[in-house]
BAFI-3210 file (N, C-alpha, C; in Angstrom, 3 decimals, decimal comma, padded with zeros to 6 digits):
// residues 207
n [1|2|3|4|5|6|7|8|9|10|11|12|13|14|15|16|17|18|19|20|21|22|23|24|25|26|27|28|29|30|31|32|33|34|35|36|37|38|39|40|41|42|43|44|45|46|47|48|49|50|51|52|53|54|55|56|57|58|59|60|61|62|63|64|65|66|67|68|69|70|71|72|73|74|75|76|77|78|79|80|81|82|83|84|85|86|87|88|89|90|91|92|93|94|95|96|97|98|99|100|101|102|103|104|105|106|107|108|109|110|111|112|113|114|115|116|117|118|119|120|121|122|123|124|125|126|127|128|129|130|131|132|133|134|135|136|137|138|139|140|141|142|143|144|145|146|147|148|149|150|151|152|153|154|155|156|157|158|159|160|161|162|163|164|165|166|167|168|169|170|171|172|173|174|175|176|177|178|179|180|181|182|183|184|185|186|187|188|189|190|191|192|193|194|195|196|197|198|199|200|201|202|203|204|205|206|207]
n.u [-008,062|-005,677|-006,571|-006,475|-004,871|-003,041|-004,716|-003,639|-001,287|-001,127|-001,979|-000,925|002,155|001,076|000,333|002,486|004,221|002,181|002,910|005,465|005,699|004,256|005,467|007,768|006,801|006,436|008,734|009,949|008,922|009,491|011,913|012,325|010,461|009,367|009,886|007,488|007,456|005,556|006,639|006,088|005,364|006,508|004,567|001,894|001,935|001,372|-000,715|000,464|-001,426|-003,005|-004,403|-005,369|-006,095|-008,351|-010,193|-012,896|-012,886|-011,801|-009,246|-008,070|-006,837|-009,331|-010,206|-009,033|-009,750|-011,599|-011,347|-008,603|-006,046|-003,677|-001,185|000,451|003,332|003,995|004,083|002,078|003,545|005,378|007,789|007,853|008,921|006,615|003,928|004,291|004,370|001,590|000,612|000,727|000,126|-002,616|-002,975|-002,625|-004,968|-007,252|-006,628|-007,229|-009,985|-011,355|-011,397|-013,380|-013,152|-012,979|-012,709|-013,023|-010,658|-009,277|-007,133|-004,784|-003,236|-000,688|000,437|003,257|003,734|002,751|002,255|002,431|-000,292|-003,606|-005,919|-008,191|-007,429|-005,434|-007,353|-008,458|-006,288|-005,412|-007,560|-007,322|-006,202|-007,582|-011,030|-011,392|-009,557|-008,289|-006,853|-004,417|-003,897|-001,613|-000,154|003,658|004,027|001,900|001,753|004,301|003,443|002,085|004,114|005,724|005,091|005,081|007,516|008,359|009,985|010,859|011,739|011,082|012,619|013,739|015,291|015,835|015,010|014,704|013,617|013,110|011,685|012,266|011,268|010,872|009,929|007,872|004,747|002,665|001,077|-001,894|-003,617|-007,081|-007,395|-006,524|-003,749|-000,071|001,023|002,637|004,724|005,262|007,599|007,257|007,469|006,289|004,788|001,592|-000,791|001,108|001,501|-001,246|-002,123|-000,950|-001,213|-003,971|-003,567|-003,023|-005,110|-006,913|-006,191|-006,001|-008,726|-009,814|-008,506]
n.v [-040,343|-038,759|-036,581|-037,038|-037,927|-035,253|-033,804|-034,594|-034,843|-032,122|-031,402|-032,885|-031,560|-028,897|-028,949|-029,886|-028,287|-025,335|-026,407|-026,020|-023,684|-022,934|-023,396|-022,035|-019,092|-019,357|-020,055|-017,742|-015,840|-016,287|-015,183|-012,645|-009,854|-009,110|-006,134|-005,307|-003,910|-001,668|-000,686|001,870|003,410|006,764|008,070|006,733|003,826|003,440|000,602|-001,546|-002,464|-005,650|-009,179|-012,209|-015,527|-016,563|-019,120|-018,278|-017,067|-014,197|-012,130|-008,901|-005,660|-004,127|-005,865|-004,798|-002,779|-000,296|-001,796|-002,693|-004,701|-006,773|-008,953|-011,517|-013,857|-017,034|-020,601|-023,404|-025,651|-025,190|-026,131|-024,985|-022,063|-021,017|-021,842|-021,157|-018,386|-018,059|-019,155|-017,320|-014,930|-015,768|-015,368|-012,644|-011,571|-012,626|-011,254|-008,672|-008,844|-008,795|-006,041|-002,966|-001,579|000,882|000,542|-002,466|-005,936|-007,731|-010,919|-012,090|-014,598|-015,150|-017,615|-017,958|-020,701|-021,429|-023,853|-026,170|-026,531|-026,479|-024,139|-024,242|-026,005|-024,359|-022,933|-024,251|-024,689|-022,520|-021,912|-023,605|-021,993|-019,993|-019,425|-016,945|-016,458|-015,876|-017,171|-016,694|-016,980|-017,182|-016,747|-016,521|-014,405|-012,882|-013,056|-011,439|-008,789|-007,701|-008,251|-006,589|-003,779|-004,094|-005,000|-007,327|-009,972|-013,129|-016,395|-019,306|-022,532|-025,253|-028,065|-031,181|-033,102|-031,551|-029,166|-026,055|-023,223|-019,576|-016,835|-013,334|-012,949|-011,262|-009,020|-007,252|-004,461|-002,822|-000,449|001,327|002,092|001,176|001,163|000,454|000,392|000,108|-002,180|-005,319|-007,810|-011,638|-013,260|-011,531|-009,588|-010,396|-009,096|-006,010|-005,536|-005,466|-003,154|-001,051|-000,769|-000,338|001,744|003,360|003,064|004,698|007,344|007,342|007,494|009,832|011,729]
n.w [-002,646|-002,945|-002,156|000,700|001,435|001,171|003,049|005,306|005,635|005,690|008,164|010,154|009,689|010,426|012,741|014,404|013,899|015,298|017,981|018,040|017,665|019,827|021,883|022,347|021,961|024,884|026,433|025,340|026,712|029,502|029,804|028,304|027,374|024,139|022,238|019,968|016,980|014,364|011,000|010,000|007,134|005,372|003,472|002,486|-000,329|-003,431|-004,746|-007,532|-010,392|-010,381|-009,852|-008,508|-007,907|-005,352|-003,079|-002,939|-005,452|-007,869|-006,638|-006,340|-006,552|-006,191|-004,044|-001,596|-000,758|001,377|003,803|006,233|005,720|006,183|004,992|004,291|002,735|001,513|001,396|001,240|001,622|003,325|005,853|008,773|009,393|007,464|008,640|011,485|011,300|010,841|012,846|014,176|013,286|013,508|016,038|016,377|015,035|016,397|019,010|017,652|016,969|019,494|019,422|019,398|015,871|013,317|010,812|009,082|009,615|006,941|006,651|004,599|003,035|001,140|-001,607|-003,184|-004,325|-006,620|-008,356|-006,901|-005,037|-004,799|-005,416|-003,938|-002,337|-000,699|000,548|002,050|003,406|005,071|006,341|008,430|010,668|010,729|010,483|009,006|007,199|004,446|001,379|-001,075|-004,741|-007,716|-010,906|-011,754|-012,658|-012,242|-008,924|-009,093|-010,321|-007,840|-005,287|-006,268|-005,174|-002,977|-002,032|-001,635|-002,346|-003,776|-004,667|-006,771|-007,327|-009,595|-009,957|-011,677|-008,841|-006,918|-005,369|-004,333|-002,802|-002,151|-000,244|001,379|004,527|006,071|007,600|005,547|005,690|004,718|004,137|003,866|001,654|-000,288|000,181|000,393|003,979|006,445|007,515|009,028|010,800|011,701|015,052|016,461|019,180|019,854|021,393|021,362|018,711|017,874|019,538|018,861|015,904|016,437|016,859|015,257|013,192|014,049|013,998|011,389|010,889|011,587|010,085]
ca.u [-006,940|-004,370|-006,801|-006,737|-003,315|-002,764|-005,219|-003,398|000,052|-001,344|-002,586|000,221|003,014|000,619|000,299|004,250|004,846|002,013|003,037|006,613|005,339|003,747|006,725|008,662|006,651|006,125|010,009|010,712|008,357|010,118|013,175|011,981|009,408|009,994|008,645|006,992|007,127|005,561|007,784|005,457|005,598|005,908|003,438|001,707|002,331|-000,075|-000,111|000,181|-002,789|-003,022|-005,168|-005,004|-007,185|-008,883|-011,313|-013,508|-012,831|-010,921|-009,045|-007,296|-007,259|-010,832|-010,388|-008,464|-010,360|-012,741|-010,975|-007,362|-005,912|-002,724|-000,628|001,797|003,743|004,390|003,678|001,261|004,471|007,083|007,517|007,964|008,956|004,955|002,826|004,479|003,654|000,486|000,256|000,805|-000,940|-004,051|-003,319|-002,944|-006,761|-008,071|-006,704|-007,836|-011,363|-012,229|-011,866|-014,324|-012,771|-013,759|-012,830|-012,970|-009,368|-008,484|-006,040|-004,649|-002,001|-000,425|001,117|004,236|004,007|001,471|002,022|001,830|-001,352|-004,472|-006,350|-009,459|-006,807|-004,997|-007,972|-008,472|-004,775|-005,266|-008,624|-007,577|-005,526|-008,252|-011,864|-011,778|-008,233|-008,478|-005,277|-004,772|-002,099|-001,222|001,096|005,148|003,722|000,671|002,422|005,231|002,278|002,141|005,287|007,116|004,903|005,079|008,930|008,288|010,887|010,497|011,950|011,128|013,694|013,398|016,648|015,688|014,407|015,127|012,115|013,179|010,846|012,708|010,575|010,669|009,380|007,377|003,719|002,480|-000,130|-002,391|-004,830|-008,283|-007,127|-006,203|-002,175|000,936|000,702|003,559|005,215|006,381|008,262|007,326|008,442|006,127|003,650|000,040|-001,207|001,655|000,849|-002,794|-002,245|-000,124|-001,914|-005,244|-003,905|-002,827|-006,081|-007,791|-005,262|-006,546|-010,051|-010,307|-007,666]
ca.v [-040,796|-038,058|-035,246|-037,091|-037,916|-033,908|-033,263|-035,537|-034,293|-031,032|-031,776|-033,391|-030,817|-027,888|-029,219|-029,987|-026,019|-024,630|-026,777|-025,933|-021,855|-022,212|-023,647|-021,250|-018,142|-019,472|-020,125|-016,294|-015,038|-016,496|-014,682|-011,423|-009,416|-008,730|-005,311|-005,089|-002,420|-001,877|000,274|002,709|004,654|008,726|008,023|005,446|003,431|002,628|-000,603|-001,893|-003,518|-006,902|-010,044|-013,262|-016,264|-017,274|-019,692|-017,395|-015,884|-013,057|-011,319|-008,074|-004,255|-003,860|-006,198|-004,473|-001,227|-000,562|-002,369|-002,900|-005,907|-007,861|-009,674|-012,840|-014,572|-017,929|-021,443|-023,933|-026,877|-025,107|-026,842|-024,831|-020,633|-020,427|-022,150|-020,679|-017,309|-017,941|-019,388|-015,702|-014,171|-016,235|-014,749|-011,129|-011,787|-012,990|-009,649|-008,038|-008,770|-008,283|-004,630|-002,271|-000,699|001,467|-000,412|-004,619|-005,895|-009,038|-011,537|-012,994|-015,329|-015,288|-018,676|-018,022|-021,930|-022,223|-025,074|-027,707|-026,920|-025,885|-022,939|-025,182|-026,562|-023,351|-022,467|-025,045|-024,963|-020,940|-021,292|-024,187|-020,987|-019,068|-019,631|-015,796|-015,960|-015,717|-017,496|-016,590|-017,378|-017,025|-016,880|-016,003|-013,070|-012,341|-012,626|-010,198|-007,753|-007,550|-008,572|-005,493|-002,637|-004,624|-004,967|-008,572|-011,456|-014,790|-017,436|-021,086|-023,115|-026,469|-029,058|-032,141|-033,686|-030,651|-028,299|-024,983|-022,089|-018,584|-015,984|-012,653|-012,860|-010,048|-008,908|-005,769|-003,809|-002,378|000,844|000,757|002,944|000,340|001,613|-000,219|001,846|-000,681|-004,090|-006,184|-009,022|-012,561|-013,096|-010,387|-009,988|-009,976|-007,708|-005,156|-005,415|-005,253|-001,924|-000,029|-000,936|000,323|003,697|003,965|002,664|005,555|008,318|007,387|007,822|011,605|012,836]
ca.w [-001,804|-002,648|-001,210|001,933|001,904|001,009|004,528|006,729|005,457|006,184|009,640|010,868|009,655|010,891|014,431|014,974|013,662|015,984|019,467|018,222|018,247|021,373|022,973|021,403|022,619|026,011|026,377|024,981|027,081|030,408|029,969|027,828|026,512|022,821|022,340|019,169|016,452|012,877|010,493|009,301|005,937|005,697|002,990|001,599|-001,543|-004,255|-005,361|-008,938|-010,363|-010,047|-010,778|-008,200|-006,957|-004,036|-003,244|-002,797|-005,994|-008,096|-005,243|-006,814|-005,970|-005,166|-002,377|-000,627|-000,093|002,497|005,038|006,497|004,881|006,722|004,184|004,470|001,722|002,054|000,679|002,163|002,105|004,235|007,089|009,864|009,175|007,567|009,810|012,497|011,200|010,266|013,825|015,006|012,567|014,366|017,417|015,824|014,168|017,523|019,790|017,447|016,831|020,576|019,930|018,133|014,696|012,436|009,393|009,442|008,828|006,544|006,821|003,427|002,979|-000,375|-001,813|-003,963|-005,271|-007,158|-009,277|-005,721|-004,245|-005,827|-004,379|-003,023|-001,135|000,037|001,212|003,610|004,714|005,678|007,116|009,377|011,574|011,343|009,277|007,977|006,751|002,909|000,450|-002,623|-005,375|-009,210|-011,920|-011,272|-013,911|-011,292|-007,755|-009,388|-009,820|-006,130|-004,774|-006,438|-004,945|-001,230|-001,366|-001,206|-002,813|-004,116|-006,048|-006,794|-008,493|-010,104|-010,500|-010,933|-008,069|-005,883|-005,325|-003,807|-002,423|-001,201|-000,110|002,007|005,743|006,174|007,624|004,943|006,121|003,489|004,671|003,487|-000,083|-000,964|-000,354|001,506|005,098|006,580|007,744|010,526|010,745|012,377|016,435|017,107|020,640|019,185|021,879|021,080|017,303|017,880|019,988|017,947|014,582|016,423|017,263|013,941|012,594|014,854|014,037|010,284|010,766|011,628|009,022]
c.u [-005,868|-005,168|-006,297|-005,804|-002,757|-002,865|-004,228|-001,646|000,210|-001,234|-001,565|001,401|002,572|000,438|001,641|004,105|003,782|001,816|004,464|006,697|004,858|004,719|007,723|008,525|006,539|007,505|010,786|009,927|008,688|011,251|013,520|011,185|009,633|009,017|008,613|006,707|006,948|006,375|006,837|005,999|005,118|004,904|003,129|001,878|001,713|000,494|-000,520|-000,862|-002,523|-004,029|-004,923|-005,834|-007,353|-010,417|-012,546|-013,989|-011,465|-010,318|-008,157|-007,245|-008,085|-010,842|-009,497|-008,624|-011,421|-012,564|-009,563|-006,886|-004,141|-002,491|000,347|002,018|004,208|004,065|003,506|002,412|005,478|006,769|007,626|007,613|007,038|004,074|003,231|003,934|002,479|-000,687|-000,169|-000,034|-002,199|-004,567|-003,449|-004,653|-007,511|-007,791|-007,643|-009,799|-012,233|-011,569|-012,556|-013,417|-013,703|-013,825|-012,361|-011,434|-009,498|-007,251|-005,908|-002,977|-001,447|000,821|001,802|004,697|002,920|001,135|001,626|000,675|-002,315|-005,459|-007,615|-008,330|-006,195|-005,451|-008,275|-007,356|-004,568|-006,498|-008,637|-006,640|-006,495|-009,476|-012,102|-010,171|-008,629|-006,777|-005,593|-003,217|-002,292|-000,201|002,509|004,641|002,649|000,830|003,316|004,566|002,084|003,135|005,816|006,510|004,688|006,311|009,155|009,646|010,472|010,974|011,616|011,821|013,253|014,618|016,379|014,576|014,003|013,970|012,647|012,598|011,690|011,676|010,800|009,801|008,971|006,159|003,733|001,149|-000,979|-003,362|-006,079|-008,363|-006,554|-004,124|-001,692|001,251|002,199|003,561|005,538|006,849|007,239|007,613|008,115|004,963|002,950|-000,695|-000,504|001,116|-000,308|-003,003|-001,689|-000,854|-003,530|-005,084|-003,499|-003,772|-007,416|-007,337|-005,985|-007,983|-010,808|-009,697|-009,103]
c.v [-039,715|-036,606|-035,715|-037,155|-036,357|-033,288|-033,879|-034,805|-032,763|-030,462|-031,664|-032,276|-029,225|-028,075|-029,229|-028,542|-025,504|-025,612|-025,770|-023,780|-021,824|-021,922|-022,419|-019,454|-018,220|-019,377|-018,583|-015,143|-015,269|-015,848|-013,321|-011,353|-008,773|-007,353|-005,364|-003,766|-002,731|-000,533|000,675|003,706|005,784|008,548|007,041|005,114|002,507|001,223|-001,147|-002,503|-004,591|-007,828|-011,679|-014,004|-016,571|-018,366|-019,141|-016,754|-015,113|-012,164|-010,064|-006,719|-003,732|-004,974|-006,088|-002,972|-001,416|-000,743|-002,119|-004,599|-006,320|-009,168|-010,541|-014,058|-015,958|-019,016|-022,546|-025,334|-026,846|-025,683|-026,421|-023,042|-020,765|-020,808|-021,700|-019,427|-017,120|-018,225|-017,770|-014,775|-014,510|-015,286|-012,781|-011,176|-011,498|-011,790|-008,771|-007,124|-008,700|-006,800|-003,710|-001,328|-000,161|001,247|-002,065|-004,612|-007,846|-009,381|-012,190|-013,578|-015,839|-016,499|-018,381|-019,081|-022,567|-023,082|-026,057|-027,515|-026,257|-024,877|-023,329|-025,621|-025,732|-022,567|-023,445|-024,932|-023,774|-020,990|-022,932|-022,776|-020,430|-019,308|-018,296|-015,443|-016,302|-016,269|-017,528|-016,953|-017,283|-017,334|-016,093|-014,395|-012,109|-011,801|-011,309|-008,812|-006,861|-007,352|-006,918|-004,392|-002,884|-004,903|-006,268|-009,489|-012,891|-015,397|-018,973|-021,719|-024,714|-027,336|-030,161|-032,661|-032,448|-029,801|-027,336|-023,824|-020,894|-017,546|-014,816|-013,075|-011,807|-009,937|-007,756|-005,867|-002,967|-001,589|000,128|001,509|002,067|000,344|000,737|000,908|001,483|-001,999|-003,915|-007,393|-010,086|-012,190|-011,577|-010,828|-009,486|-008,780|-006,190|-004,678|-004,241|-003,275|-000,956|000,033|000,496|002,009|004,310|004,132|004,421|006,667|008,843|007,578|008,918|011,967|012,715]
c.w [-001,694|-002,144|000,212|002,429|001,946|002,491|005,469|006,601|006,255|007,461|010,200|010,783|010,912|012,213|015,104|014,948|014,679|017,967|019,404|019,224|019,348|022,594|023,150|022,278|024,174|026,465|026,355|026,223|028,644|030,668|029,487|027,367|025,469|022,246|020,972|018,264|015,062|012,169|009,330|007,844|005,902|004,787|001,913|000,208|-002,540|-004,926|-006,658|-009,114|-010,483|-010,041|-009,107|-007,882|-006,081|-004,361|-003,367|-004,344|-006,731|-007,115|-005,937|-005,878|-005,398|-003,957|-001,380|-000,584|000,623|003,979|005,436|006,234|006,086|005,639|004,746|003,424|002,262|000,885|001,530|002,653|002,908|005,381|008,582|009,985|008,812|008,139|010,758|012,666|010,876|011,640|014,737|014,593|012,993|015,490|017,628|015,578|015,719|018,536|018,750|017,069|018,183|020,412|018,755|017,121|014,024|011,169|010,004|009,092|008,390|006,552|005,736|003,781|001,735|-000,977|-003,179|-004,824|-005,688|-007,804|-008,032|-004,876|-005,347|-004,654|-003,615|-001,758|-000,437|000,680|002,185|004,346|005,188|006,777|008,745|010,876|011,823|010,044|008,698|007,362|005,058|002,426|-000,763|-003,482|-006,852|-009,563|-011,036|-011,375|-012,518|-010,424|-008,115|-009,196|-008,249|-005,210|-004,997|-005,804|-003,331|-000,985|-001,314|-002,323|-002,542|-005,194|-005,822|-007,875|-008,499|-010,315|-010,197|-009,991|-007,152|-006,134|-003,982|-003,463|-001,208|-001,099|001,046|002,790|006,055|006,640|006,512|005,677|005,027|004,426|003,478|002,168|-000,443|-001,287|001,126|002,011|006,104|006,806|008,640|010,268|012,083|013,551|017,100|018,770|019,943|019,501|021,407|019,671|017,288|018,218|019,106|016,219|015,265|016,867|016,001|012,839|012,831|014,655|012,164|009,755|010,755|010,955|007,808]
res [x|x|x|x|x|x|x|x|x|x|x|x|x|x|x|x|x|x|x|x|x|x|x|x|x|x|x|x|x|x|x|x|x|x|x|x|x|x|x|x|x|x|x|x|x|x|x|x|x|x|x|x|x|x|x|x|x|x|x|x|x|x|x|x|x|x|x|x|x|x|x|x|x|x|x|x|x|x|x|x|x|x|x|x|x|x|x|x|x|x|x|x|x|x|x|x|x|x|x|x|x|x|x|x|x|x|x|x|x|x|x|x|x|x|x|x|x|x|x|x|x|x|x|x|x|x|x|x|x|x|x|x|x|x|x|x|x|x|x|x|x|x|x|x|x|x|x|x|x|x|x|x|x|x|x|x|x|x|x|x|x|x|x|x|x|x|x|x|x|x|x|x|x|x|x|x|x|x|x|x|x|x|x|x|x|x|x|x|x|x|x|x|x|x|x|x|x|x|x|x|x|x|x|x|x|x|x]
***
């Protein structure tokens, strides 16, 4: 009963947040075009080792070489800010996989509250955006791991009744060395993204 109540909670929140985003971009996109830019690093930045789960699995350092990785912090209960971005982050995935690369890129979505969902379940609430999106999550001790060599912030506070989750809004971009290459923010155009990532993706393939 309380998975189903968990799904339906799920459902329902995640559908308001991606009509609200559609509205949202359709609305922004009547009156301007938001040009899109990622804020590249002069040189990349290795990232601490680290330890986290997915359904899937141990997700650490080694999985994130090989490929181009796309990061987003969040937590599967916010009600609006992470499904929205996660909404976008869909539509990033989807430009991007109609065009041929030279390395695959993943999409993870990293849950900062890990005591309220369990990672069976954070994997259904990532892969209803997209079925190759990967979520993973750990200890305060674990995320920190990560967080500090991606620039990222997060706190969850406890008073009471009160249940608080702050977190940095951020995309990171991770190269296929497994190093932070850059970020973007939310309230981006997918296509723009998409383009600018792939000439950077292509720029990285002959050095």
């Amino acid at each position: 009963m309380r998975k189903w109540a968990f799904f339906l909670c799920c459902f329902f929140g995640i559908t308001v947040s991606i009509i609200i985003a559609s509205n949202f971009s359709l609305n922004k996109h009547r009156h301007y075009v938001k040009k899109s830019t990622i804020e590249w690093l002069d040189n990349p930045r290795p990232i601490n080792t680290f330890t986290l789960m997915s359904d899937l699995g141990t997700f650490n350092n080694h999985s994130l070489h090989k490929h181009w990785t796309i990061v987003l912090f969040g937590y599967s209960k916010c009600a609006d800010i992470c499904p929205t971005s996660l909404f976008q982050m869909s539509l990033l995935a989807q430009q991007l996989s109609e065009q041929e690369v030279a390395h695959p890129i993943n999409f993870v979505f990293v849950s900062v509250d890990h005591e309220r969902v369990s990672i069976k379940n954070l994997g259904y609430f990532v892969k209803y955006f997209n079925p190759n999106f990967v979520g993973v999550s750990g200890s305060k001790r674990q995320l920190t791991a990560l967080t500090d060599s991606l620039g990222i912030q997060f706190n969850v506070s406890k008073t009471g009744q009160n249940y608080t989750v702050a977190h940095s809004i951020l995309l990171s971009i991770i190269g296929p060395k497994g190093e932070l290459r850059g970020r973007f923010s939310p309230g981006f155009s997918a296509a723009n993204i998409a383009d600018e990532l792939l000439q950077k993706m292509a720029i990285s393939a002959v050095l």
